[in-house]
N, C-alpha and C positions, 0 to 999 in steps of 0.2 A: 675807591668811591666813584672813582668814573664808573664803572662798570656795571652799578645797581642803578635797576629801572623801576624798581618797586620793592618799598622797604613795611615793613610790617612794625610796628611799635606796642610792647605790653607795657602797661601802665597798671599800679599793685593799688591796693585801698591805702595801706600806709603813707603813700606817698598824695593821696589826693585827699585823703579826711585826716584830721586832727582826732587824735582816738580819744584826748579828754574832750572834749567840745563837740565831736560829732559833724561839725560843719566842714565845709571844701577848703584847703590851702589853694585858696584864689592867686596868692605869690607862684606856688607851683603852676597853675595854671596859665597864670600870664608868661613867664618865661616859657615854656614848651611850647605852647601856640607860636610863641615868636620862634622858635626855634625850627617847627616845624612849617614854617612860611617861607622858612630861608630856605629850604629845599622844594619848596610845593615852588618858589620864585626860578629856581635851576631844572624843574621838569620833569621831579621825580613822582610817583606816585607811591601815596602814602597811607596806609589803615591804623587805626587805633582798634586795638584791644581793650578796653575801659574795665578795671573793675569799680566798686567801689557805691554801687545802688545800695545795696545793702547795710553796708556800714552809713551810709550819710541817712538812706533813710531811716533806720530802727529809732533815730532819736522823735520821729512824729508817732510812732505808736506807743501803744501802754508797755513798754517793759523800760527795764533797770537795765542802764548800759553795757552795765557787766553780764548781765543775763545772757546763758548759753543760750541761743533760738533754739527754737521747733522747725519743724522743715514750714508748716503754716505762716510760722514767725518771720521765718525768712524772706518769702516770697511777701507777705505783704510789705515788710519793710522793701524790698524790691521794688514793690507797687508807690512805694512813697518817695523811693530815693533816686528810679530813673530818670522822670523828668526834671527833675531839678537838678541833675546831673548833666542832661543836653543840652538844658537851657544854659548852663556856667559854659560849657564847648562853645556854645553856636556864641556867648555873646564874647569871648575870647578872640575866636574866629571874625566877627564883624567886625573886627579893627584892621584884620586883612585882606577881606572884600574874598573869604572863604567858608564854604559851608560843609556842615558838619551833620548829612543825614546817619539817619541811626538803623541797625540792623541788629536785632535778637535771633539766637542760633539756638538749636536746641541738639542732643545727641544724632535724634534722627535725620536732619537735615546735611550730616556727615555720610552716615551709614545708608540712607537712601538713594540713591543714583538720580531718580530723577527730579529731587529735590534739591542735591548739590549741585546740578546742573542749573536749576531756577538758581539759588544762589550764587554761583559761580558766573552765571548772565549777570545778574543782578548787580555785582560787585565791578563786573568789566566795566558795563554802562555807568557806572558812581564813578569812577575810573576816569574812565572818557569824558566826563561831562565836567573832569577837572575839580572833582569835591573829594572829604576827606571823612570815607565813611567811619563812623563807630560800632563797632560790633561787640558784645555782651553774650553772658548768654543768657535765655530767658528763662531768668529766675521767676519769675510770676508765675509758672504754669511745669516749669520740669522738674521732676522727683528722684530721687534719690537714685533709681536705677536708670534713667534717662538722663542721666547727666553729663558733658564731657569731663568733670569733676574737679577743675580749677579751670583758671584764666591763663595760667602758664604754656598749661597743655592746648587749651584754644588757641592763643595764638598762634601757634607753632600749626595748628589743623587752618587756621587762615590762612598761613603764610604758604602750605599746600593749595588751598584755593585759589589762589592769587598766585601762583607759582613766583611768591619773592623770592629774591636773593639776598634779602638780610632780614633779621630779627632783632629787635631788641630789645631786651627786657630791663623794664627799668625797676630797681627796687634798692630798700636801703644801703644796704653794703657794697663794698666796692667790686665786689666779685666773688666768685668761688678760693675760700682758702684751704691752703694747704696744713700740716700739721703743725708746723711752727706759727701759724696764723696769715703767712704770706699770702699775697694775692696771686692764683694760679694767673698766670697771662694770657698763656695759650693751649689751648688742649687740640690734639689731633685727632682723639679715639678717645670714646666715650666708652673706655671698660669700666672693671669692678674697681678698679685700683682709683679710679676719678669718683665714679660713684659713693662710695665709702667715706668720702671726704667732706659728703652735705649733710646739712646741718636740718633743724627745726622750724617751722614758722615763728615770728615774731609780731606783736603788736595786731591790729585788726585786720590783717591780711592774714589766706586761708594757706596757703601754699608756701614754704619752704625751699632751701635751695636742692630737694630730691624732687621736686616740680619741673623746677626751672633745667636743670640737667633731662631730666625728662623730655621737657620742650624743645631742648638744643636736640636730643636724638630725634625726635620727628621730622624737625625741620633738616637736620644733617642727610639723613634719607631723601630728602626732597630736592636738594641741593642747595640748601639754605645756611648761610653762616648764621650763628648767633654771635650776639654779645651779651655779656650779661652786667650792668653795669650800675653805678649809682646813683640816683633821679634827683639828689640835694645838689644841684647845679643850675646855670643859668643859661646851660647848651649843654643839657646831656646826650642829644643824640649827633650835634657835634661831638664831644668828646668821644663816641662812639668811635668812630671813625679815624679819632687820632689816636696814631699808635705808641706815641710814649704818654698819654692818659693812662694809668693804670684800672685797668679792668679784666675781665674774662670773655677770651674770644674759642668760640668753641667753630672748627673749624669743618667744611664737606670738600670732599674730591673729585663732586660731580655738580654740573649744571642744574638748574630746575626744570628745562629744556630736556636734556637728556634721562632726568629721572621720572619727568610724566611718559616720556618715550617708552624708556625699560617697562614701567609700570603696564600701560597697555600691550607691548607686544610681549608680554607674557601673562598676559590674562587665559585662562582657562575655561571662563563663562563663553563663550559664543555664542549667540542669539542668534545669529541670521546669516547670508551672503549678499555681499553687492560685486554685480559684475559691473565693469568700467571697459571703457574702451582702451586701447593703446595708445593713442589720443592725448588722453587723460592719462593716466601713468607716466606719458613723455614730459607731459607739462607741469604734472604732481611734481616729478621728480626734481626738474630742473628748478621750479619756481617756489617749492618751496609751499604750494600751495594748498586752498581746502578742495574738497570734491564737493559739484556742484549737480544738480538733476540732469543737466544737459549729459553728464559723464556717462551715464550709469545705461546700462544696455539689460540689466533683468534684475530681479530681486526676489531672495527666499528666504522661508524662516520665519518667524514670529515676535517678534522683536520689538520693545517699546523706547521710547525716548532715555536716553543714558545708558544702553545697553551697550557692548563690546559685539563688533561684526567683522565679520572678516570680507579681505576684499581680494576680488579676484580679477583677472585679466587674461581673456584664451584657456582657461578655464584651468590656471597655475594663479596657487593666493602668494601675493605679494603685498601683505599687511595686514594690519589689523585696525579699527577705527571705535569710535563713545560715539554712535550717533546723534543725532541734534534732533530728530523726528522719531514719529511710530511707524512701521513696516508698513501700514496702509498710506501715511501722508508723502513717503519717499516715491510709492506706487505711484501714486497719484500724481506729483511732480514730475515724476519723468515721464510719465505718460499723457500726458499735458503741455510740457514746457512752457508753463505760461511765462510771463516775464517776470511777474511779482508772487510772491507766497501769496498775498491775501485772496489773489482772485482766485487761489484753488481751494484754499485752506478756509480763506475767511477771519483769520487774522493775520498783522503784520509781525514778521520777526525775520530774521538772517536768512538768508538764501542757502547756507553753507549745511546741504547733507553731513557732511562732519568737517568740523573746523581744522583748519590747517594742527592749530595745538592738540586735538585730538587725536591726530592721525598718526602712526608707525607703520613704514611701509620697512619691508624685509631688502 
């Protein structure tokens, strides 16, 4: 537990709506908020995965509970059940003087670069500003084939955003079981022989425990532990944590540090070159640092905001970098040095031609 700085939390519909009734387990809701204060109080930084628009909203439209939706169906129930979903968060969260903005994600905003980069800003700064954003995906507007296609698997593509070091997935049962019914504890390796062992969805959640193993393989590539555990409690992401709680811990043998690392210096997309001083490369290296305009001694290539560049010094590449700007604004900065982004650019944003976390130097 010492060691996670940022923990990701999936949250299922079963566990937040009453599937006779339709309406919120506000009992659920009160206990997690608390729960999640006790660690927002120790310094950690924390995301909610939310599902459950869906299900809380379909009972304001015209269908029969039992009714299989339409994808139309869906999404307006979506339309009906998010807010009233943020508003249960935010007024949970007012009793711990913590706020609960909201964020809808849609497939593209993964698979686009310089959109995960707006969101991945976006999410630091909620971060920093010490709130506890919720994120969905935007059921109101995405289709069938624009989908990330559950919440399980979202979270697990958050918890890469946010490069956390823990997952947790909260949902009825107590874990992934084995064939005698046992609660798997630990898994090391998500093979076939673990796969094989999950089961169906239940109740008004969309996703099953072939999701949720799902989720744990994204996040295990990221460097991310999951757990996968059961939300009928009064500190479920305490009992997370404790290790004679019975649950499922599905386990990574890399950092999330090191596996945004791997991931860019072996990118194959190249876009451009920055050249750097030695300067810069002495002080990168040592400090751990981002490259900044003052660094940078030429620039080629064509290149837009979240592209992969390669960087060179004495005219030998020592890395690779996700830049932060477009090949003319980087131009621009270095050949400028103003003091501030905006007096070149005309808006304000970071200074850092690619940020420390984006950078892989060889």
């Amino acid at each position: 537990m010492n060691q996670i700085k940022t923990l990701v939390v999936k949250i299922g519909s079963s566990l937040l709506v009453d599937e006779n009734s339709g309406k919120l387990r506000m009992d659920f809701l009160y206990h997690l908020m608390n729960d999640i204060a006790f660690y927002k109080e120790r310094g950690l930084n924390i995301v909610i995965v939310s599902s459950g628009s869906v299900a809380l909203g379909r009972r304001f439209g015209q269908v029969d509970h039992t009714q299989i939706l339409t994808l139309s169906q869906k999404q307006a129930a979506a339309a009906y059940g998010q807010p009233v979903l943020m508003a249960a968060y935010q007024n949970f969260a007012d009793e711990h003087q913590l706020r609960t903005p909201q964020i809808l994600i849609t497939l593209h905003d993964f698979e686009d670069r310089k959109r995960f980069l707006n969101a991945e800003d976006t999410l630091e700064e909620l971060l920093r500003q010490g709130s506890i954003p919720i994120v969905n995906e935007n059921d109101t507007v995405a289709t069938e084939h624009l989908r990330v296609g559950d919440n399980d698997r979202l979270s697990a593509k958050v918890a890469q955003l946010v490069e956390a070091d823990a997952l947790i997935i909260l949902t009825n049962v107590e874990g992934l079981l084995d064939e005698n019914k046992q609660v798997v504890r630990h898994v090391e390796e998500l093979n076939d022989d673990i796969l094989n062992l999950a089961g169906d969805a239940s109740g008004v959640g969309t996703g099953g425990m072939v999701t949720k193993l799902q989720a744990a393989k994204i996040a295990s590539a990221s460097g991310c532990v999951t757990h996968i555990i059961s939300g009928h409690s009064q500190t479920p992401i305490q009992d997370a944590f404790n290790s004679s709680h019975i649950h499922t811990t599905i386990s990574s043998d890399i950092t999330p540090e090191s596996a945004r690392k791997l991931w860019i210096s072996t990118s194959l997309d190249i876009q451009g070159e920055i050249y750097i001083t030695p300067q810069a490369l002495q002080r990168i290296v040592a400090n751990e640092d981002s490259l900044y305009p003052n660094d940078i001694v030429k620039v080629s290539g064509d290149f837009s905001r979240g592209d992969t560049v390669s960087i060179l010094c004495d005219e030998k590449e020592c890395g690779l970098g996700i830049c932060s700007f477009y090949m003319y604004e980087v131009t621009a900065l270095m050949e400028t040095q103003a003091p501030d982004v905006f007096t070149v650019l005309g808006y304000n944003t970071h200074s850092d031609i690619i940020q420390k976390n984006d950078l892989a130097l060889f």
